[in-house]
N, C-alpha and C positions, 0 to 999 in steps of 0.2 A: 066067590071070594074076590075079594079089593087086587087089583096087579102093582105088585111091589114098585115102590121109588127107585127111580133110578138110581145108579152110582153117580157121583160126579163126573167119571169119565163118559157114563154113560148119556150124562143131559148136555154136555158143554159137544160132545161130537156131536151127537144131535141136531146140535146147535147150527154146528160146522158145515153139515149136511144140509139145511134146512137153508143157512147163505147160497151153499152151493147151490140150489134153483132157481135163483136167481141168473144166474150165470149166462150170457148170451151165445160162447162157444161154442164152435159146431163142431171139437174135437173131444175135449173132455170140462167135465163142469166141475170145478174148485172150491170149494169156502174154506174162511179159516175164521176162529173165535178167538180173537187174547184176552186171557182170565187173570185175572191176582188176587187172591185170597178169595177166590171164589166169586167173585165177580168181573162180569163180560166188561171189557175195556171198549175194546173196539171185534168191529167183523169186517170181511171183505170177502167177495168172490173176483171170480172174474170176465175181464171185459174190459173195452176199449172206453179211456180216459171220457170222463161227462162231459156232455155233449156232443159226443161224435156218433157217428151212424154202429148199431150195434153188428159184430160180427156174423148173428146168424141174419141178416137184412145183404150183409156186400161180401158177403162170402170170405173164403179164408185163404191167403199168402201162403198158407204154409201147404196146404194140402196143392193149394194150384200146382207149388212148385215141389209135391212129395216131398217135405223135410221130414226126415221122422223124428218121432217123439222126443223129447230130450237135448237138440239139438239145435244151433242155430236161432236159440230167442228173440233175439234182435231183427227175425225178420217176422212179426207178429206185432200188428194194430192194438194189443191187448195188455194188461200189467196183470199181474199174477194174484188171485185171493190173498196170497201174505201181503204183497207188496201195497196192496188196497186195505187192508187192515191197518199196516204202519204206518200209513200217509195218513187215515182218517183220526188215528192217535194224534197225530202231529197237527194235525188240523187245527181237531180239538182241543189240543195242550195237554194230555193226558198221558203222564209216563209210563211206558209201558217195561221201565227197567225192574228184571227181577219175575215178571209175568211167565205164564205159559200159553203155547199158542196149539191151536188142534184145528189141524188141518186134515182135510182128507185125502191127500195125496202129499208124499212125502214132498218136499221142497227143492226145486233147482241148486243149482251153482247159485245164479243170481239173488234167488231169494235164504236160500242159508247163510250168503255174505250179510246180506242186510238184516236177516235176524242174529249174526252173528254182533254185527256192529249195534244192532237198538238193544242189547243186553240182555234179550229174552233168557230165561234158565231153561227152560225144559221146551220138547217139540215132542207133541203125542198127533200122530199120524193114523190112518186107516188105511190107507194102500201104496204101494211099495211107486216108485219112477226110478227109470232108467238113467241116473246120473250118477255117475262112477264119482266125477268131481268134487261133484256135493256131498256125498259120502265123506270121502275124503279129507273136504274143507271141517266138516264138524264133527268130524275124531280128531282134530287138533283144537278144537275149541272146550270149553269145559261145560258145554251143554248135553242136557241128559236129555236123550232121546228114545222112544221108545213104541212099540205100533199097538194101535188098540183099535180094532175091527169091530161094529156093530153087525148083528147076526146079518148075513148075504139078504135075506126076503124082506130087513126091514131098509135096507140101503135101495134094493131096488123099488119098493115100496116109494121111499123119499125121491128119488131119480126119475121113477117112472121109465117109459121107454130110453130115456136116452141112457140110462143104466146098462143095456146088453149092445149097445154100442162102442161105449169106453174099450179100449185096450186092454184085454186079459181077460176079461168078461164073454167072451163068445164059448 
């Protein structure tokens, strides 16, 4: 028998995932997809701005200096899969007001402000980050948010080993 079509949510996180491997990270690996009416706008994962030495090649500030997760952004070589998804919109000329964006890890402070401010409506997530603030920041915004998890074996599937490394996954 044929294996059924995905959902929508089902192919656009996918999607999300599928940026995420790209990701040069040597802490946790990010994508995000922004869709509008059903079509991909922009993607980004993340990694340190084009043309700079990637972070699993010169190692990582954060862990040197034990930050943990969630904290202290600003001391990271790297811009965050949203924050690379909105710059490649912007690039391109391509509005992304009104869009939804799926991400695989919920979004910082940092990156909820700026999808606060590109007008995005909706944020569909696959796993949860430690950031009180950003919480916070977008229960005052009128963005609807909401988490959608692809079954565990097909995430690590996409991930590969570095999947039982990420945080919360041991």
């Amino acid at each position: 028998m044929a294996e059924s079509r995905p959902t929508w949510d089902q192919y656009f996180m996918r999607m999300a995932f599928l940026a995420a491997s790209r990701a040069n990270c040597t802490r946790r690996k990010v994508g995000a997809v922004i869709v509008k009416d059903k079509n991909v706008l922009a993607t980004g994962y993340n990694g340190p701005p084009s043309g700079t030495v990637h972070c699993d090649e010169v190692g990582c500030i954060r862990d040197d200096l034990n930050v943990p997760s969630g904290e202290r952004h600003e001391l990271c070589r790297g811009l965050h899969a949203e924050q690379n998804a909105i710059i490649q919109a912007a690039v391109h000329g391509v509005s992304i007001s009104g869009a939804t964006i799926y991400i695989t890890t919920h979004p910082c402070i940092v990156c909820s402000k700026m999808i606060m401010n590109s007008q995005i409506k909706e944020i569909v997530y696959a796993q949860g980050y430690p950031d009180e603030l950003a919480e916070l920041m977008l229960l005052e915004s009128s963005i609807k948010k909401r988490r959608f998890e692809l079954p565990e074996e097909e995430t690590k599937a996409m991930l590969g080993e570095f999947y039982a490394k990420m945080p919360g996954n041991d």
